[in-house]
mmCIF file of the N, C-alpha and C atoms, coordinates in Angstrom:
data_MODEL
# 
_entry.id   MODEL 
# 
loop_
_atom_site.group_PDB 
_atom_site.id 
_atom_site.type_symbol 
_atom_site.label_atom_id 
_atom_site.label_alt_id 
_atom_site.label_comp_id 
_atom_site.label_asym_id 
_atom_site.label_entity_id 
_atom_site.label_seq_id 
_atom_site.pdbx_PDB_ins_code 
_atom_site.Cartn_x 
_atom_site.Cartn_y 
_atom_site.Cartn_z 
_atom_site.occupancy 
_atom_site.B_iso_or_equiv 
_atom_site.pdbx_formal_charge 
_atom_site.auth_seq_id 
_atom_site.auth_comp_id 
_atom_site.auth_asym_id 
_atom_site.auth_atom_id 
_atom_site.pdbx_PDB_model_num 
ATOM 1   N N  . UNK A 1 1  ? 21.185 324.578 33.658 1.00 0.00 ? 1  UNK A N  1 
ATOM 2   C CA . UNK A 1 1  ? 21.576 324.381 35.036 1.00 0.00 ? 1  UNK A CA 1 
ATOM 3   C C  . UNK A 1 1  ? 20.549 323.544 35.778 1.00 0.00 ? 1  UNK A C  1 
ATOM 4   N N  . UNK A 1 2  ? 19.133 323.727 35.430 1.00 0.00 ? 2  UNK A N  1 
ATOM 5   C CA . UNK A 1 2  ? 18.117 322.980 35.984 1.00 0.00 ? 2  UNK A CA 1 
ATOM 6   C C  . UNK A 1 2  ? 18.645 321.471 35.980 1.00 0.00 ? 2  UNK A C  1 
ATOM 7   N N  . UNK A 1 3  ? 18.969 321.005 34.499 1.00 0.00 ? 3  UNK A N  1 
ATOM 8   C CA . UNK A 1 3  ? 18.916 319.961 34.088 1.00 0.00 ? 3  UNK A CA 1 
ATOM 9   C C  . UNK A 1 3  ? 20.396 319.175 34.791 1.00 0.00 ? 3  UNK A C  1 
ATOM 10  N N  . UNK A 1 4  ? 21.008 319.944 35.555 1.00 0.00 ? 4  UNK A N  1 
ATOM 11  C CA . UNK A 1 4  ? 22.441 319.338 36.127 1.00 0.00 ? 4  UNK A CA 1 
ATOM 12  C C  . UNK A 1 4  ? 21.935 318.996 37.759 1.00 0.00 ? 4  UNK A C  1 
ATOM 13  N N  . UNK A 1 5  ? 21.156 320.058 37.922 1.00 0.00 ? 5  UNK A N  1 
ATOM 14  C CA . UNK A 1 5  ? 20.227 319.832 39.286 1.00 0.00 ? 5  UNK A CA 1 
ATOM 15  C C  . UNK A 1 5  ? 19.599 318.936 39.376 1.00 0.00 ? 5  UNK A C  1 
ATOM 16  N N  . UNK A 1 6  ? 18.688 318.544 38.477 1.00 0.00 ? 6  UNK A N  1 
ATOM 17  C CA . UNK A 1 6  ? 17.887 317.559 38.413 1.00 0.00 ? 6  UNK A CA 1 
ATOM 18  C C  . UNK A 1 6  ? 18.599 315.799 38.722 1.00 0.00 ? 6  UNK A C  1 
ATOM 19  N N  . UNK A 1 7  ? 19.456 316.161 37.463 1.00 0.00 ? 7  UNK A N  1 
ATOM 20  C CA . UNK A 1 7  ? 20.378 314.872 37.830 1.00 0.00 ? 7  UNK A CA 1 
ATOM 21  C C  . UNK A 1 7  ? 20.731 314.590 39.010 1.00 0.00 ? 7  UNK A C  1 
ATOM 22  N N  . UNK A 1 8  ? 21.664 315.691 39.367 1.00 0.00 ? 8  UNK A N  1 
ATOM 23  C CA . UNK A 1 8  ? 22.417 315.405 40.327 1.00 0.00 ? 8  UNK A CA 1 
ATOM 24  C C  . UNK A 1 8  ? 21.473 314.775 41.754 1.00 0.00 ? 8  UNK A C  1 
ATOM 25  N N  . UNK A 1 9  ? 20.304 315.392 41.874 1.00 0.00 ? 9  UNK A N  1 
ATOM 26  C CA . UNK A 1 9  ? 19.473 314.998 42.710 1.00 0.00 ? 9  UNK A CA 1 
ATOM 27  C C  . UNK A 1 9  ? 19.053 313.788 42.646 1.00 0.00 ? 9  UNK A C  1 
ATOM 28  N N  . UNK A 1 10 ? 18.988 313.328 41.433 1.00 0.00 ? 10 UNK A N  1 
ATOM 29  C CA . UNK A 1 10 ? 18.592 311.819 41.109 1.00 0.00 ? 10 UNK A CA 1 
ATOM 30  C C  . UNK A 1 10 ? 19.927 310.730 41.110 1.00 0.00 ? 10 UNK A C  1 
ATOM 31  N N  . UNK A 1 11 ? 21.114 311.348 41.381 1.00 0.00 ? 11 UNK A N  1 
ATOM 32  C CA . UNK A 1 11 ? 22.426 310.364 41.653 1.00 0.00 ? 11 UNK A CA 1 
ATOM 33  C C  . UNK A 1 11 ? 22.221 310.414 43.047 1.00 0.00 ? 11 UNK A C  1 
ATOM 34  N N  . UNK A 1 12 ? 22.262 311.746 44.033 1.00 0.00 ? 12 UNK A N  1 
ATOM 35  C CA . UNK A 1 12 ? 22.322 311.467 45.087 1.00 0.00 ? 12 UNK A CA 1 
ATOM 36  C C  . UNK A 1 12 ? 20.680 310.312 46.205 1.00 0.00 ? 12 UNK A C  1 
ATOM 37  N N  . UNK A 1 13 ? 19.873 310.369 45.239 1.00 0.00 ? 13 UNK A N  1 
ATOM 38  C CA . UNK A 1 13 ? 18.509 309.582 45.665 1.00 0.00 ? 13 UNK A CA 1 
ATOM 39  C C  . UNK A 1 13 ? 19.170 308.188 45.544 1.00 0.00 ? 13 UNK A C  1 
ATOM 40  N N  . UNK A 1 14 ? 19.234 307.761 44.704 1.00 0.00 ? 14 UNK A N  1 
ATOM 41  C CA . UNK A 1 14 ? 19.784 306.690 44.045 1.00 0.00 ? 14 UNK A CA 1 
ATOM 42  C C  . UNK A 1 14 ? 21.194 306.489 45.112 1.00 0.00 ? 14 UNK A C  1 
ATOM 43  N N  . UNK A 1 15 ? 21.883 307.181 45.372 1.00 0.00 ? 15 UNK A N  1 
ATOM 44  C CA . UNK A 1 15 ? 23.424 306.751 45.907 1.00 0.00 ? 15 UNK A CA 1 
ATOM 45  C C  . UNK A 1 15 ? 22.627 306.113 47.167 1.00 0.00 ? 15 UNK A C  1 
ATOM 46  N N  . UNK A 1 16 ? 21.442 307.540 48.716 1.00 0.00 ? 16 UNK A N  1 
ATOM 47  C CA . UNK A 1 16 ? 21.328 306.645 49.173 1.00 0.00 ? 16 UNK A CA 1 
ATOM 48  C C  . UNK A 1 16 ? 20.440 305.960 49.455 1.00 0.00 ? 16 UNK A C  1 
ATOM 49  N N  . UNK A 1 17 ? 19.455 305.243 48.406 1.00 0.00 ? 17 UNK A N  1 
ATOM 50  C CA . UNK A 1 17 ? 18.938 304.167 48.227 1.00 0.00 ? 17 UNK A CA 1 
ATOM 51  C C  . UNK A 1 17 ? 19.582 302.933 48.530 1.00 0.00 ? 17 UNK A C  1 
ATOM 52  N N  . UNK A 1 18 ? 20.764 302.907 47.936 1.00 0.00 ? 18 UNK A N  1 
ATOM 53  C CA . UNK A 1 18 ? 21.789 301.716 47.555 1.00 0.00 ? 18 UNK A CA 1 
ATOM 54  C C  . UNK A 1 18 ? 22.263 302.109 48.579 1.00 0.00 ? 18 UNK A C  1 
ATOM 55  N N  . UNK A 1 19 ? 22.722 302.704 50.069 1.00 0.00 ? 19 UNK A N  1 
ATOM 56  C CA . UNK A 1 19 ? 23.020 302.598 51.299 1.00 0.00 ? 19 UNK A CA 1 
ATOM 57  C C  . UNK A 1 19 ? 22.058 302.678 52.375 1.00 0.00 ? 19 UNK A C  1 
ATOM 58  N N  . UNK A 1 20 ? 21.130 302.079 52.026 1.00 0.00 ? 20 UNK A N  1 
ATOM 59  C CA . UNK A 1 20 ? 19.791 301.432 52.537 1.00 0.00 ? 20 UNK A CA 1 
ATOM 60  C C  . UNK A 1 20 ? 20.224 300.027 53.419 1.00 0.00 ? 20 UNK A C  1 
ATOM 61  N N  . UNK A 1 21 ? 19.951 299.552 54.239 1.00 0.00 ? 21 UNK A N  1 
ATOM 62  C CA . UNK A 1 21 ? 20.135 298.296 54.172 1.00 0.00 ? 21 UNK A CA 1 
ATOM 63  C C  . UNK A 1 21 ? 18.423 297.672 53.899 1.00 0.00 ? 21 UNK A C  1 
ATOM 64  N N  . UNK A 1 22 ? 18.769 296.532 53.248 1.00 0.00 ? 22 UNK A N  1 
ATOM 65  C CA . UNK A 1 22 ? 17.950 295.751 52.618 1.00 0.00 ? 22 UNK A CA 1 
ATOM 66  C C  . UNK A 1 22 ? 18.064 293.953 53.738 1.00 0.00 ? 22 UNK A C  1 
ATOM 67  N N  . UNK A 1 23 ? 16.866 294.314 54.821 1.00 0.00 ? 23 UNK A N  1 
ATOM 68  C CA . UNK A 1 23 ? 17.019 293.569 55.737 1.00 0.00 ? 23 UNK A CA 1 
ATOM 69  C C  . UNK A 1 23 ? 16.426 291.897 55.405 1.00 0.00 ? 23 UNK A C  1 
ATOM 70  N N  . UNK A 1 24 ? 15.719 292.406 54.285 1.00 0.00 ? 24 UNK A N  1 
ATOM 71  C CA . UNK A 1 24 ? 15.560 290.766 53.875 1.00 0.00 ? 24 UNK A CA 1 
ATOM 72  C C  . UNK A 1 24 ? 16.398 290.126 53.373 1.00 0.00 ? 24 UNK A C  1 
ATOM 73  N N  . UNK A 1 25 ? 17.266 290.757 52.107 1.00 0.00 ? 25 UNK A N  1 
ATOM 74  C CA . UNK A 1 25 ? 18.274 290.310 51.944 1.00 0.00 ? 25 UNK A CA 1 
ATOM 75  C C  . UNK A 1 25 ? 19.328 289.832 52.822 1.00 0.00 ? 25 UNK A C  1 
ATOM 76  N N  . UNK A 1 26 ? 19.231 290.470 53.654 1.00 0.00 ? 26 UNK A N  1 
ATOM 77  C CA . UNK A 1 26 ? 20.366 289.851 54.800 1.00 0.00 ? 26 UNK A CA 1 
ATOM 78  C C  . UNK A 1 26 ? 20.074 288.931 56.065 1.00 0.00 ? 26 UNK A C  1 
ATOM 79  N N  . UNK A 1 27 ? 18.798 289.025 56.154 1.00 0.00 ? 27 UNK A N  1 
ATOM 80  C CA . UNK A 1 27 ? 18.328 287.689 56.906 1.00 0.00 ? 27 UNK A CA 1 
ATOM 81  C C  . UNK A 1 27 ? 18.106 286.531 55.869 1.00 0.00 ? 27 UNK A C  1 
ATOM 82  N N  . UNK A 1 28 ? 18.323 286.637 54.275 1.00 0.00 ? 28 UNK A N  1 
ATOM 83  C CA . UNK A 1 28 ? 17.791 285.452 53.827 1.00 0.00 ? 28 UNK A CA 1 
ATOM 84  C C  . UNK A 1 28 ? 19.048 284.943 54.053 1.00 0.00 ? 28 UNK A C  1 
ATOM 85  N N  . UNK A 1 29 ? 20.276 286.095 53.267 1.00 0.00 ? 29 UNK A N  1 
ATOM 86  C CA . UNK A 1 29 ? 21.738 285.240 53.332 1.00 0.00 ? 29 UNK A CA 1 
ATOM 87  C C  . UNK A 1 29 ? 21.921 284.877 54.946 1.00 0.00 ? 29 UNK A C  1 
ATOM 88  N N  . UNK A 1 30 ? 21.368 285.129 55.990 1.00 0.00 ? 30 UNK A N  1 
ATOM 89  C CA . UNK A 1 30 ? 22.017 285.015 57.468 1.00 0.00 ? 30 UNK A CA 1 
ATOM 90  C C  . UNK A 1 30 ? 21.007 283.349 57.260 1.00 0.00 ? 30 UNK A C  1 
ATOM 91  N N  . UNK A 1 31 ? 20.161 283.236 56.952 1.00 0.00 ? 31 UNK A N  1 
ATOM 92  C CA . UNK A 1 31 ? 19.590 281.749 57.174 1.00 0.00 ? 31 UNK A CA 1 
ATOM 93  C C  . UNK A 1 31 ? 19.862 280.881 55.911 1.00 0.00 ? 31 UNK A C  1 
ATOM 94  N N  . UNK A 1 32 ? 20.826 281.383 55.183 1.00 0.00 ? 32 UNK A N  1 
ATOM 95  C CA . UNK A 1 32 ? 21.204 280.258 54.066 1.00 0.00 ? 32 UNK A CA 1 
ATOM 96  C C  . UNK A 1 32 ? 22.761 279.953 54.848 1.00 0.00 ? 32 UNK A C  1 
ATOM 97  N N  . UNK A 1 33 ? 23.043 280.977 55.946 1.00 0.00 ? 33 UNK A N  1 
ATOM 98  C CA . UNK A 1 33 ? 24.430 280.421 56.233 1.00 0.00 ? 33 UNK A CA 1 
ATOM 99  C C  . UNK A 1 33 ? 24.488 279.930 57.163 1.00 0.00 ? 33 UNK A C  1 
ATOM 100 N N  . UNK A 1 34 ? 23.189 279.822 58.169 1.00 0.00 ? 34 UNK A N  1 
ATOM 101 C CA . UNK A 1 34 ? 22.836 278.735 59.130 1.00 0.00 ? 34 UNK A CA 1 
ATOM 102 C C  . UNK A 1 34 ? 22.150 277.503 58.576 1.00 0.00 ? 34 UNK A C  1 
ATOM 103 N N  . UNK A 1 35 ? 21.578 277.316 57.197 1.00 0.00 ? 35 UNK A N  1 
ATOM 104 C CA . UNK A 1 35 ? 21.505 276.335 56.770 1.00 0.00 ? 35 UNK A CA 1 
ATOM 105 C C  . UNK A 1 35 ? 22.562 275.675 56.522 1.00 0.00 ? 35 UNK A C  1 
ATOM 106 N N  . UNK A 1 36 ? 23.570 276.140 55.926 1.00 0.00 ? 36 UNK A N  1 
ATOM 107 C CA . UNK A 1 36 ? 24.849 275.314 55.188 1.00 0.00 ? 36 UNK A CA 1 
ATOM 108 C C  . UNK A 1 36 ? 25.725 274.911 56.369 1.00 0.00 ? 36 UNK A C  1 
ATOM 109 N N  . UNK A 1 37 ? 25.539 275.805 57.870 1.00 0.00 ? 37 UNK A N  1 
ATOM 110 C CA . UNK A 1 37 ? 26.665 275.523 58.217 1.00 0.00 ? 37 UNK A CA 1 
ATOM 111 C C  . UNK A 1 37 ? 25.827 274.278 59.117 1.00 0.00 ? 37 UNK A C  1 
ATOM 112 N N  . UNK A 1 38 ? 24.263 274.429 59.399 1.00 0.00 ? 38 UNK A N  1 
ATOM 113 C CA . UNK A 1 38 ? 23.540 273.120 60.542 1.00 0.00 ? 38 UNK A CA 1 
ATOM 114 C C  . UNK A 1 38 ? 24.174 271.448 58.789 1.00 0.00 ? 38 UNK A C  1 
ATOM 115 N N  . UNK A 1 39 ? 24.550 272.016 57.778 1.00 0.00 ? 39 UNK A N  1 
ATOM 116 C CA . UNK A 1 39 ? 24.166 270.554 56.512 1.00 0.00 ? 39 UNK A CA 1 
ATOM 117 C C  . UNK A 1 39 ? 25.471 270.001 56.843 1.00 0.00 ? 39 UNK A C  1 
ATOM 118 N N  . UNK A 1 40 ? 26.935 271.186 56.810 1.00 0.00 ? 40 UNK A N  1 
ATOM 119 C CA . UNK A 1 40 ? 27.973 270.535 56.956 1.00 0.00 ? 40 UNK A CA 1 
ATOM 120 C C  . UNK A 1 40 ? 27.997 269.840 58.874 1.00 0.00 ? 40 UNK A C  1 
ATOM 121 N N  . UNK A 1 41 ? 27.293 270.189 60.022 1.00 0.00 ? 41 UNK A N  1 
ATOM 122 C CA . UNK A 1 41 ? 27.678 269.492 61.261 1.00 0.00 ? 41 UNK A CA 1 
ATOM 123 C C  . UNK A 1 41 ? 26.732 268.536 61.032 1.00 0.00 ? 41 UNK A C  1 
ATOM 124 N N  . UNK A 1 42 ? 25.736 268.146 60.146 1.00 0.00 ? 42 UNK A N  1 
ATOM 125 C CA . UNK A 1 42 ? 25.004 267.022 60.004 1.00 0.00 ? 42 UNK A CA 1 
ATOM 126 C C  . UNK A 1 42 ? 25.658 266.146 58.934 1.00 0.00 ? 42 UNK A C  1 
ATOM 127 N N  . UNK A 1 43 ? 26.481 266.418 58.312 1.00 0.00 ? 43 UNK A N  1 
ATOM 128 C CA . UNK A 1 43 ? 27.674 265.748 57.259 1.00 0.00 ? 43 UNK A CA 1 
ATOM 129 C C  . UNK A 1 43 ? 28.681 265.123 58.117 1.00 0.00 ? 43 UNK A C  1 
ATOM 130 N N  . UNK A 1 44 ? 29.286 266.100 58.823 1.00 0.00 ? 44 UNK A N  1 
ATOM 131 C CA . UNK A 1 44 ? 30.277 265.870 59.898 1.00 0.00 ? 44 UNK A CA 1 
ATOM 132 C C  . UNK A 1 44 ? 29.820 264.595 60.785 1.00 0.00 ? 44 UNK A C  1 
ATOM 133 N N  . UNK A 1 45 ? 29.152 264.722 61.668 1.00 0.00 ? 45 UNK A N  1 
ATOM 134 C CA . UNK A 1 45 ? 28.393 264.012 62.252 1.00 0.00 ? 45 UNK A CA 1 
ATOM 135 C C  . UNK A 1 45 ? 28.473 262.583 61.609 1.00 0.00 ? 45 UNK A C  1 
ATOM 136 N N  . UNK A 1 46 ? 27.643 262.836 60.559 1.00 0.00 ? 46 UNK A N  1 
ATOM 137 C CA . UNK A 1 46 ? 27.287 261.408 60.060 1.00 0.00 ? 46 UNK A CA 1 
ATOM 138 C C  . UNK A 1 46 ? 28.689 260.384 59.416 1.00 0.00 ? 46 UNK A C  1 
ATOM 139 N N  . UNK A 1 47 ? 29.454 261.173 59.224 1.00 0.00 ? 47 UNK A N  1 
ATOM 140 C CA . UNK A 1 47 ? 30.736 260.722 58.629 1.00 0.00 ? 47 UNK A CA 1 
ATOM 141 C C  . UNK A 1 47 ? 31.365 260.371 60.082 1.00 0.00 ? 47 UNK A C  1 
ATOM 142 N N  . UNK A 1 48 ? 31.480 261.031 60.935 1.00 0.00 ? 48 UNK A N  1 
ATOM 143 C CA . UNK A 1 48 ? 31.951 260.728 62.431 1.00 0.00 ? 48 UNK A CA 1 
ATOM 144 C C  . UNK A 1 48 ? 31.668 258.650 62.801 1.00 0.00 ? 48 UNK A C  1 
ATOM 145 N N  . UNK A 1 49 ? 30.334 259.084 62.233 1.00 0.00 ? 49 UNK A N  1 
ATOM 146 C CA . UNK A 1 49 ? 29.670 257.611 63.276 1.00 0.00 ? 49 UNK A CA 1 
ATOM 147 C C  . UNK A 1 49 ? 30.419 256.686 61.967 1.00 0.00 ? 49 UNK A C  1 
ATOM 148 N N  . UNK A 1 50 ? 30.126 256.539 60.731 1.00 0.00 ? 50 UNK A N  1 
ATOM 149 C CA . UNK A 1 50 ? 30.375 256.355 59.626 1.00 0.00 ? 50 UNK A CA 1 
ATOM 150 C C  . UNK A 1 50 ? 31.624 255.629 59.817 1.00 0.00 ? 50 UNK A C  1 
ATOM 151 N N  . UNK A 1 51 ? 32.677 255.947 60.299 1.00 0.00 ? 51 UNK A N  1 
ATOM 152 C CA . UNK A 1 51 ? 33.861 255.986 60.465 1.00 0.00 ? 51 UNK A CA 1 
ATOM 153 C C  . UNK A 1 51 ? 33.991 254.956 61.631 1.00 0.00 ? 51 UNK A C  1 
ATOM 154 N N  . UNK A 1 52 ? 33.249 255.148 62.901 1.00 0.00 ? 52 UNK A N  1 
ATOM 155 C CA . UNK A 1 52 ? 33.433 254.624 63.818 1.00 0.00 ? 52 UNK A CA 1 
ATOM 156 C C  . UNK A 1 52 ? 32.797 253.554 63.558 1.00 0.00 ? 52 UNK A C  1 
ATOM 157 N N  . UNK A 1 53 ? 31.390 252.994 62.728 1.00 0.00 ? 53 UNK A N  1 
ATOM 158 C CA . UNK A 1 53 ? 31.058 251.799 62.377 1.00 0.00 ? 53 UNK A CA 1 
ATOM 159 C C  . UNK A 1 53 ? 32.249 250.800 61.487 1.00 0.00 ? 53 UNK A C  1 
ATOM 160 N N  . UNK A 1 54 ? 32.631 251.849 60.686 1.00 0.00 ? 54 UNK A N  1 
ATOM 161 C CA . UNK A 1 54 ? 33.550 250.993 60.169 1.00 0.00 ? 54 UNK A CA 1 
ATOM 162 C C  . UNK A 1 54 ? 34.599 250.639 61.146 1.00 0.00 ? 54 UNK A C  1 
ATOM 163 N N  . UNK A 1 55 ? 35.312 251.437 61.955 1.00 0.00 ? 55 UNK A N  1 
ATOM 164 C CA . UNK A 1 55 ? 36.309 250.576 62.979 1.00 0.00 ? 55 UNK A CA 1 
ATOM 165 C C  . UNK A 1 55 ? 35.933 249.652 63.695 1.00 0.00 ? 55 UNK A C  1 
ATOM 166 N N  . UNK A 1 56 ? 34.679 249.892 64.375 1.00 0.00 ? 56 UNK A N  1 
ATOM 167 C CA . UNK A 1 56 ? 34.206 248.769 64.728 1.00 0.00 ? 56 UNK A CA 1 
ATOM 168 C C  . UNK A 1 56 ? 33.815 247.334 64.251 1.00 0.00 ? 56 UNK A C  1 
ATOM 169 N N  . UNK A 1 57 ? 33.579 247.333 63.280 1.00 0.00 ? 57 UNK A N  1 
ATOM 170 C CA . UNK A 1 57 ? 33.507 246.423 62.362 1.00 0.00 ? 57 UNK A CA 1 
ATOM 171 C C  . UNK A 1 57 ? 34.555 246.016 61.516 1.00 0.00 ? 57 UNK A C  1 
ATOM 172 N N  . UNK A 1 58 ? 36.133 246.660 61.370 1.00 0.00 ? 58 UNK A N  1 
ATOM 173 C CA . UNK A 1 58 ? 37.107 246.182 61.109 1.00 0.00 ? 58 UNK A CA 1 
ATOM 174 C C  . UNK A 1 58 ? 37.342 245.265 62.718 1.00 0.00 ? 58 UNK A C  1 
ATOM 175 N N  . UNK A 1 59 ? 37.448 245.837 63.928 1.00 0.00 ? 59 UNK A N  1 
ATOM 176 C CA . UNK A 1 59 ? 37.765 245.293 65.319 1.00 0.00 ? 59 UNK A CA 1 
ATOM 177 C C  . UNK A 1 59 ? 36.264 243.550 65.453 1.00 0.00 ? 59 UNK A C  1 
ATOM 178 N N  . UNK A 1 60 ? 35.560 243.619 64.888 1.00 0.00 ? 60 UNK A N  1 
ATOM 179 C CA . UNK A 1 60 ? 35.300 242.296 64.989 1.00 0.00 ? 60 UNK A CA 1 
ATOM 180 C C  . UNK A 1 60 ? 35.770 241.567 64.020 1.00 0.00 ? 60 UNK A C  1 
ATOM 181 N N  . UNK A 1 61 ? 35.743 242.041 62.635 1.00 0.00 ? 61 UNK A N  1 
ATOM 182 C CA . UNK A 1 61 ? 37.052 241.163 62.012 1.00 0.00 ? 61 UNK A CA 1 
ATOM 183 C C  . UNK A 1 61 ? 37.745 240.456 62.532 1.00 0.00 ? 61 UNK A C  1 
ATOM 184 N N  . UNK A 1 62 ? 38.565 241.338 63.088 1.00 0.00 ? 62 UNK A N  1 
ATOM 185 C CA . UNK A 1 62 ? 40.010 241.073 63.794 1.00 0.00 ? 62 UNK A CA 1 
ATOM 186 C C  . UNK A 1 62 ? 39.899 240.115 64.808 1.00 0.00 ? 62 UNK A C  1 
ATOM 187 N N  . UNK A 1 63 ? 38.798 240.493 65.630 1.00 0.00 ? 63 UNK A N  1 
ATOM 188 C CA . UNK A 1 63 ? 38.358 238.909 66.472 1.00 0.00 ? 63 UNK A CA 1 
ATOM 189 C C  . UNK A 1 63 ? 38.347 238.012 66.209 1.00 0.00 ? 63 UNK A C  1 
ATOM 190 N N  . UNK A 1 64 ? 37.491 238.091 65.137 1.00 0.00 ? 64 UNK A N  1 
ATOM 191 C CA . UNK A 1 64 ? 36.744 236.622 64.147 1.00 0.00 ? 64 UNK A CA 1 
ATOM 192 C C  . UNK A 1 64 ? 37.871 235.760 63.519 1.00 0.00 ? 64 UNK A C  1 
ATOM 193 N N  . UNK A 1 65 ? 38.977 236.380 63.297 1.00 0.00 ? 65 UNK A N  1 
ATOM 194 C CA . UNK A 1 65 ? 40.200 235.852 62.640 1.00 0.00 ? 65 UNK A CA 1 
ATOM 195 C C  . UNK A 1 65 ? 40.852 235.348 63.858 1.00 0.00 ? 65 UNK A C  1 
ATOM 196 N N  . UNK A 1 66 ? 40.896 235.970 64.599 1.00 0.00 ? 66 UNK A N  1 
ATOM 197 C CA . UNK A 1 66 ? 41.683 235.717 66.030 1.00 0.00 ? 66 UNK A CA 1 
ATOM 198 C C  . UNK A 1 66 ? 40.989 234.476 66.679 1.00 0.00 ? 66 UNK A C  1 
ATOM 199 N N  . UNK A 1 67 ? 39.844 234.484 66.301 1.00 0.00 ? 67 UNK A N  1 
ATOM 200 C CA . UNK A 1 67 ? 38.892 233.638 67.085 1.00 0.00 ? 67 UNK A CA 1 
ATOM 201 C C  . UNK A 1 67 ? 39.322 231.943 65.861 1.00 0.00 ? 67 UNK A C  1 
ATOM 202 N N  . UNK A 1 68 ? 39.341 232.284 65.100 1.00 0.00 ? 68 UNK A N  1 
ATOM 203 C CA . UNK A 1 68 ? 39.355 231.122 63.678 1.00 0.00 ? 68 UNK A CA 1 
ATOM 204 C C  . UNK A 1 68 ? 41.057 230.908 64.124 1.00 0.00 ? 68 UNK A C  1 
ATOM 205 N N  . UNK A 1 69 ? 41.632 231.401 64.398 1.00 0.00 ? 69 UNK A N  1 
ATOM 206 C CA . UNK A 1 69 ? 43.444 230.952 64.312 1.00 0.00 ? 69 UNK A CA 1 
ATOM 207 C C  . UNK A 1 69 ? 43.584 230.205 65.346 1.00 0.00 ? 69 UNK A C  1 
ATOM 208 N N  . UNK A 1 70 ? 42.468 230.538 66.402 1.00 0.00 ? 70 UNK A N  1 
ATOM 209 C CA . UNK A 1 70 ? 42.996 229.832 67.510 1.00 0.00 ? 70 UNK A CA 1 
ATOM 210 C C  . UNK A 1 70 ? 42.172 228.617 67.397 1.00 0.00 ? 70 UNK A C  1 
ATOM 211 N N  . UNK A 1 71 ? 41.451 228.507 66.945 1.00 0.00 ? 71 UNK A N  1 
ATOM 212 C CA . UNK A 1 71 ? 40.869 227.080 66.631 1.00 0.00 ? 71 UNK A CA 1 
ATOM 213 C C  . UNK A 1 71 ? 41.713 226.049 65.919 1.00 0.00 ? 71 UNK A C  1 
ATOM 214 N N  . UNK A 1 72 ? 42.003 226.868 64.990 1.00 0.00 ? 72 UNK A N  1 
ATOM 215 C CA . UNK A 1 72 ? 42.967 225.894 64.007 1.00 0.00 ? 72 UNK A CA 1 
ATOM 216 C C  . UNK A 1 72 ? 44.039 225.288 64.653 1.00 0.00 ? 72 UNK A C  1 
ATOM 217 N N  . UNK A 1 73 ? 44.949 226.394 65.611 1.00 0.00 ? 73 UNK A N  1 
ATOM 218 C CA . UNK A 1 73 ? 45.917 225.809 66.174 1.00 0.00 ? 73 UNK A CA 1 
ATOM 219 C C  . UNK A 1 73 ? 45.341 224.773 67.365 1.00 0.00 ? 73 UNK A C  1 
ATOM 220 N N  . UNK A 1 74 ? 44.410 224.894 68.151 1.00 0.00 ? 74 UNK A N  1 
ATOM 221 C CA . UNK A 1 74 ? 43.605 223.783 68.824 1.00 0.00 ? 74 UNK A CA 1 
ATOM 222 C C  . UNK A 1 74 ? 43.592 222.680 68.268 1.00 0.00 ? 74 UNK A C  1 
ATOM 223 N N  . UNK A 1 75 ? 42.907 222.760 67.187 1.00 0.00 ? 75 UNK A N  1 
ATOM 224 C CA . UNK A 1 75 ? 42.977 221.562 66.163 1.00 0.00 ? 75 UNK A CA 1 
ATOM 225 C C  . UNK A 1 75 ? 44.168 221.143 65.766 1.00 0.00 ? 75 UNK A C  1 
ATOM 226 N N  . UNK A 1 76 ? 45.279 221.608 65.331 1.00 0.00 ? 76 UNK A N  1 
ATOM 227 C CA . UNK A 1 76 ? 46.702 221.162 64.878 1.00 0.00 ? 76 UNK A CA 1 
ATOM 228 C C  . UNK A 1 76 ? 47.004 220.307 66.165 1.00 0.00 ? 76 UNK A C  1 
ATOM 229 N N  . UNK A 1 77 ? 46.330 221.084 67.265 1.00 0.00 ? 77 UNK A N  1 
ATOM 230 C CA . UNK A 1 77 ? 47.375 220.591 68.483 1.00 0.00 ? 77 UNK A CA 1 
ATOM 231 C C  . UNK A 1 77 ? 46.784 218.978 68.795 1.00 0.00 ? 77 UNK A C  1 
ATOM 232 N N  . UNK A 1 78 ? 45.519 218.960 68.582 1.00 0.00 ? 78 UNK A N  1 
ATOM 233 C CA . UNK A 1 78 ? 44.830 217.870 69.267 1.00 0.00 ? 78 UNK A CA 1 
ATOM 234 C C  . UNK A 1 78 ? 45.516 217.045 67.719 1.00 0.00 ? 78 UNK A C  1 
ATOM 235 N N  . UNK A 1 79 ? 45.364 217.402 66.697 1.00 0.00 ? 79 UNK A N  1 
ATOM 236 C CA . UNK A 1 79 ? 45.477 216.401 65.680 1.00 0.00 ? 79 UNK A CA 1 
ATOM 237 C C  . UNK A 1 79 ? 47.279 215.742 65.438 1.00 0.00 ? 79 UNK A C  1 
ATOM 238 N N  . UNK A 1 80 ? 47.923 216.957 66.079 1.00 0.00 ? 80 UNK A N  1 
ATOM 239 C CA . UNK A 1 80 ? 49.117 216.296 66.211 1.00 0.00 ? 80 UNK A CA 1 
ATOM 240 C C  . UNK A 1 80 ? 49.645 215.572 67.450 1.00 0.00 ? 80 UNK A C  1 
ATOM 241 N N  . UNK A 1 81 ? 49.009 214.707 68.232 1.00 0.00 ? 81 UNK A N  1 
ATOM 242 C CA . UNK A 1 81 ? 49.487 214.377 69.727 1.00 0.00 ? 81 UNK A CA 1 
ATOM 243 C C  . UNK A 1 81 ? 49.856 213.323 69.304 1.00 0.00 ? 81 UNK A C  1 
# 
């Protein structure tokens, strides 16, 4: 009977051990999930501008062509009088 005592005392130590909270553990995961979430708004972010350089730089394209067509037709015009 000792030996059922014994145990049992050593399941219930053990049970609440393991309903401990373990505060490092949970501030490390609380600052690995403010890391990941500051990597994805610095991802975000950078893909944001990313995006907007490229429109912008499709929109001078679009000038530059606009700007070249109308020359040409200038030129057609003067060369056809």
């Amino acid at each position: 009977m000792k030996k059922l005592t014994i145990v049992t005392a050593a399941v219930l130590v053990l049970g609440l051990a393991a309903c401990n909270k373990n505060n490092t553990e949970n501030n490390a995961a609380n600052e690995t999930a403010v890391e990941n979430n500051a990597e994805y708004d610095v991802n975000a972010a950078t893909n944001d501008s990313t995006n907007a350089a490229d429109a912008a730089l499709n929109d001078l394209n679009a000038t530059g062509n606009a700007v070249g067509n109308a020359t040409n037709a200038v030129e057609n015009t003067t060369e056809n009088k």
